[in-house]
N, C-alpha and C positions, 0 to 999 in steps of 0.2 A: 798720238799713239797710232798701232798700225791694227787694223781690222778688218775682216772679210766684208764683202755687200756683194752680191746676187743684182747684176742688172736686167737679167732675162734668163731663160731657158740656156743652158748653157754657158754661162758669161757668168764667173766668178771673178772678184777680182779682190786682194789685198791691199789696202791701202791708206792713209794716215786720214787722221782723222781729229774730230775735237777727243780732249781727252775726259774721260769717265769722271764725272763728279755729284755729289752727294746735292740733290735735288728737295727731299724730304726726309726731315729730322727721324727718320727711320731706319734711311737709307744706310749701308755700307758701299765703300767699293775697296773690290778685291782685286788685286794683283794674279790674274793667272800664270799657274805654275804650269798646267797643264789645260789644250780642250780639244774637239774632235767633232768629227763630221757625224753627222748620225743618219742612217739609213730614210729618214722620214725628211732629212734636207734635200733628198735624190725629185722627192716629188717636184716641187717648182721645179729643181732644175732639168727635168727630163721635158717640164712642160705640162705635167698632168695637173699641177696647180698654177691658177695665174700669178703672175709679177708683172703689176701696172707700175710700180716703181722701185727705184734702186730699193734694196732691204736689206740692212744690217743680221749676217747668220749667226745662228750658233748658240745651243740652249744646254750645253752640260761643258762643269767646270770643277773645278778646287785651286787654291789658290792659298794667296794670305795676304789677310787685311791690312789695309793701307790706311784708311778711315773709316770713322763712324757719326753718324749723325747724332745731337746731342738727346735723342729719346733709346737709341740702341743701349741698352745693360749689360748683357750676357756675352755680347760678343765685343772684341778686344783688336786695336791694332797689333800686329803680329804674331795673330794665333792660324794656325793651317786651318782650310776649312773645307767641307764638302757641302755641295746645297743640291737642292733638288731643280727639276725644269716647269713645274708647276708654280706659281706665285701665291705664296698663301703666307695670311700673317699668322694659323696655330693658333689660331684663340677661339676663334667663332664657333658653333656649336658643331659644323662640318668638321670642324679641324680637329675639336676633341674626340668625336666620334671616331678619328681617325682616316676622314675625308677628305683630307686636305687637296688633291685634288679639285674639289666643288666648293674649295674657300667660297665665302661671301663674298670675297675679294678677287676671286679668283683672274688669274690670267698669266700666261706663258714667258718665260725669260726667251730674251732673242740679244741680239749683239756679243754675242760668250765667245766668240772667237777673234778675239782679242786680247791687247797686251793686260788691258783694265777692264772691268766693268762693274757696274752699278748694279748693285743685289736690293731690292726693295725687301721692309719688313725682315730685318737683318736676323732679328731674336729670333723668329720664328721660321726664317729661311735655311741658315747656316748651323752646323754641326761641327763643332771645332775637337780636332783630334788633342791629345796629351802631347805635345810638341808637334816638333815637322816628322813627319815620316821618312824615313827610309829612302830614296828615289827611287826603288826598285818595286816599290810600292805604291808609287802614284798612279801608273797607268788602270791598276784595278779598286784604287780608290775612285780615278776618274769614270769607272765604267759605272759605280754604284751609285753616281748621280740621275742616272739613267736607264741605259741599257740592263744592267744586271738589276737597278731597281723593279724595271717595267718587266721583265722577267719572274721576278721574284712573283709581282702583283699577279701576273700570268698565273702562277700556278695555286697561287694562294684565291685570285678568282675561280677556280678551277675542283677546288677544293682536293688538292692533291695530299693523302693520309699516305703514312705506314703502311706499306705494303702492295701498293695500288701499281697501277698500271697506266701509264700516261703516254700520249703521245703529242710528239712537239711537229705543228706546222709552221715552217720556215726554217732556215739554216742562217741568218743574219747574224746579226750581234745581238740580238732579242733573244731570237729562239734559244742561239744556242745560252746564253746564260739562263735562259729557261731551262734548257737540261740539268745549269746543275741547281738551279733552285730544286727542279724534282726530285733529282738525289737528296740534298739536303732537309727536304720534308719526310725523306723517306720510303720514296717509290721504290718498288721489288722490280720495275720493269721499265726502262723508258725508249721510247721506238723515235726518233728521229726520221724525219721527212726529207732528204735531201740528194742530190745527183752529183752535188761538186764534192770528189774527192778527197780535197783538200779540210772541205768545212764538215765532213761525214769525220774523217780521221779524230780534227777538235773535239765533235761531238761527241768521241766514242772517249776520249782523252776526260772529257764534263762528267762521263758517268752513262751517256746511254748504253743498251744492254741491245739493240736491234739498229738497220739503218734499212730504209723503206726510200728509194729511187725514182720509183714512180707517182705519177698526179693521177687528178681527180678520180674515175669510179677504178685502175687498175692501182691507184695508192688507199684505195678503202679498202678494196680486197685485197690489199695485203697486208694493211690491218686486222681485218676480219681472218685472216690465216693466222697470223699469230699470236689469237685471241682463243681460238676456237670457236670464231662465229660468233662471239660477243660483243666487242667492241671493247675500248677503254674506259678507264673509269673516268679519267680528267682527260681534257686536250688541251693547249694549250696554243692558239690560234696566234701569228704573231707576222702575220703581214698584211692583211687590209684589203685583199680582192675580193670580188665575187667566188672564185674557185676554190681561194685558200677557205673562205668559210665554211662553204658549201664542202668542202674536205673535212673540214674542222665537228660540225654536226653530224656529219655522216660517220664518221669514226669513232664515236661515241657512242657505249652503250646507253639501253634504257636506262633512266636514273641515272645516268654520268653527268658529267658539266663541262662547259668548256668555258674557257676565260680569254676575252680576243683582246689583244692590246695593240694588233696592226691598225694605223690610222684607215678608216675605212673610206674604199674608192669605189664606185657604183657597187656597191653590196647590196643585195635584194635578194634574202631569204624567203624561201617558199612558203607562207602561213600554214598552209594544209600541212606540207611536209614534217616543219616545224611542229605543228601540232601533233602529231604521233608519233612524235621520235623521244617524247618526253625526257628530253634532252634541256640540264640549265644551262641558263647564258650568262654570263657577268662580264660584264669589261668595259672599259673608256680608260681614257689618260691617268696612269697610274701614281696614286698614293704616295709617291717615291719617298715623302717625307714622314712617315709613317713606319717606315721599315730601314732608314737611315744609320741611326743608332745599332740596330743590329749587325746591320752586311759590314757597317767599318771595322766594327769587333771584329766579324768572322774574318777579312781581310786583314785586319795587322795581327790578329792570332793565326794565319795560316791554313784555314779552315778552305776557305776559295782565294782560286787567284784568277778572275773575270778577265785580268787584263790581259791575257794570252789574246782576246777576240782582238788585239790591236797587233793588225799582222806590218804593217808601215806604219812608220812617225815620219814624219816632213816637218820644215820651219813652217812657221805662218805663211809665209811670204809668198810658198808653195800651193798654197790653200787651194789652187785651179785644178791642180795636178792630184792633187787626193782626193776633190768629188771627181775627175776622170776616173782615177782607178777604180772608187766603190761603184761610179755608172758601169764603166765594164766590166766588173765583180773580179777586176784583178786584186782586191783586196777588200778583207771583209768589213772591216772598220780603221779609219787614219787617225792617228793622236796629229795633232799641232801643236808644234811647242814654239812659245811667244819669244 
C-alpha cells in the first residue's frame, strides 16, 4: 500500500509500504476514504520537533472497515466510520468519565495517511455512520475527527454558555472550527484573531461577529475595545506558543476561562501574572471521542459543515506538495485522497 513517512525537516515523502493488518484481536483496519495533513504535522516538519528517524504521518481519518479482529463486536466490515486521534479503548474509568483522551491506555494514532490503516481498540475507537455518506459529506466528517473535534473541546474547555463572549486565538483549521463550535454553544459575540484575509472571510462565514488583525498587547487592546474594558468570557487558545497564550490569558476577563488545545512550544506563563488574572485554564489533547456521536449528527443533519477548512484536496502521492502549502499557509488545511 502507498503511505506518507517524514524523513526529516522538510523531506516528505509517499511511498509503498507493508500493508496494514490486524496485530491484536482488537484490532480493525480501515480502508481510508479520506485523511489530511494537520497543522501540528507542520511541527517536525518546520524542524521545531525532532525526527531521528523515518516516521510514518498522519493521525485523522474515516473510512470503511475492511477487517476486524476476533474480540471487536460493535463494529463491522463494511460500515463508514469515523475515529478519533487519541487511542483509547472507552472503558477505563478516564474514558467513562468522558476522558478518553487520558485512557489508561492512552496513546496517539500515527500512520493515517494512507491507503489502510490499523485502528487499535476498534469498539471503542470507531463511530460508524447509518450507511456511507454522501461524498459531499466526508470532508467534514473527516474534520470531526479532529480539527473540528479539538475545536469543539476548545470551547467546551473554555466553558463557552448562551450568550457569552469568546474569543478565538489562531485562524487554523482549529481556531476556525472553534468559531463555529462557539456559535453552536451559543455565544452572543465571537471575535476572531486573524490577519489573513482569506481565513478572516471563513471566519466570519463560521459565525464570528468581529475579526481582531493585530498580536500580542495591540490584539488585547483590541479585545479590550470591544469589551468595554472587560475582556471575554471564554478564549479559546488554539496554537501553542508563548505569545498566543500569553494573548489568550490576557484577553480574558476576571472569572473568564480559556481552553488551549495548541500543542504547546516553549510556553511559560508568568505565575504572578497568572495569579491575578484569576483567569481558568483547561486544556491538553482533546477528548475527540467524547463528542464524536454528536458533531457526525450535526454534520449529516446539516447543522455544520467543518469541511469548508479544506481549501485543497491532492492524491496521496502528492502528500510533499500539501505540507508545502499548509508550511507556506497557501492553504489552510489539505484533504488526501488514497
Amino acid at each position: 500500500m502507498r503511505a506518507v513517512t517524514m524523513y526529516g525537516p522538510g523531506d516528505v515523502r509517499a511511498e509503498r509500504c507493508d500493508d496494514a493488518k490486524i496485530l491484536r484481536p482488537t484490532d480493525a483496519v480501515v480502508r481510508t476514504v479520506a485523511t489530511c495533513v494537520c497543522g501540528s504535522d507542520l511541527w517536525p516538519y518546520r524542524g521545531a520537533d525532532p525526527v531521528t528517524e523515518p516516521v510514518r504521518m498522519g493521525h485523522e481519518y474515516v473510512g470503511v472497515v475492511e477487517e476486524v479482529g476476533p474480540d471487536v463486536a460493535a463494529i463491522r466490515p463494511g460500515q463508514f466510520v469515523v475515529g478519533s486521534f487519541c487511542i483509547a479503548d472507552n472503558t477505563c474509568a478516564n474514558c467513562r468519565n468522558g476522558w478518553q483522551s487520558s485512557c489508561r491506555q492512552l496513546d496517539f494514532m500515527n500512520a493515517c495517511q494512507a491507503e489502510y490503516i490499523r485502528v487499535p481498540y476498534a469498539d471503542g475507537m470507531l463511530v460508524a455512520t447509518d450507511g456511507h455518506p454522501d461524498a459531499s459529506l466526508v470532508p467534514s466528517l473527516l474534520a470531526v475527527s479532529d480539527v473540528m473535534g479539538t475545536g469543539w473541546y476548545a470551547a467546551v474547555a473554555a466553558e463557552v454558555r448562551p450568550g457569552s463572549t469568546v474569543v478565538v486565538v489562531g485562524d487554523g483549521a482549529v481556531g476556525l472550527c472553534g468559531v463555529i463550535a462557539a456559535k453552536e454553544l451559543g455565544a452572543e459575540r465571537i471575535i476572531a484573531m486573524s490577519r489573513n484575509e482569506t481565513r478572516q472571510e471563513l471566519a466570519l462565514h463560521f459565525g464570528a461577529t468581529d475579526i481582531i488583525a493585530e498580536r500580542g498587547d495591540d490584539g488585547v487592546a483590541g479585545v479590550q475595545e470591544l469589551t468595554g474594558g472587560i475582556g471575554a468570557d471564554s478564549v479559546l487558545e488554539c496554537v501553542g506558543t508563548d505569545e498566543s497564550m500569553e494573548q489568550a490569558v490576557r484577553s480574558a476577563r476576571p472569572g473568564g476561562n480559556v481552553g488551549f488545545v495548541g500543542v504547546p512550544h516553549d510556553v511559560a506563563l508568568a505565575s504572578h501574572e497568572l495569579f491575578f488574572s484569576q483567569v481558568g485554564l483547561r486544556g491538553g489533547p482533546a477528548p475527540v471521542r467524547r463528542f464524536l456521536p454528536d458533531l457526525i449528527d450535526r454534520v449529516l443533519t446539516g447543522r455544520i459543515d467543518p469541511g469548508k477548512v479544506f481549501d485543497l484536496e491532492l492524491p496521496l502521492e502528492k502528500a510533499a506538495e500539501a505540507y508545502r502549502a499548509m508550511y507556506e499557509r497557501r492553504a489552510v488545511k489539505v484533504l488526501l485522497q488514497p
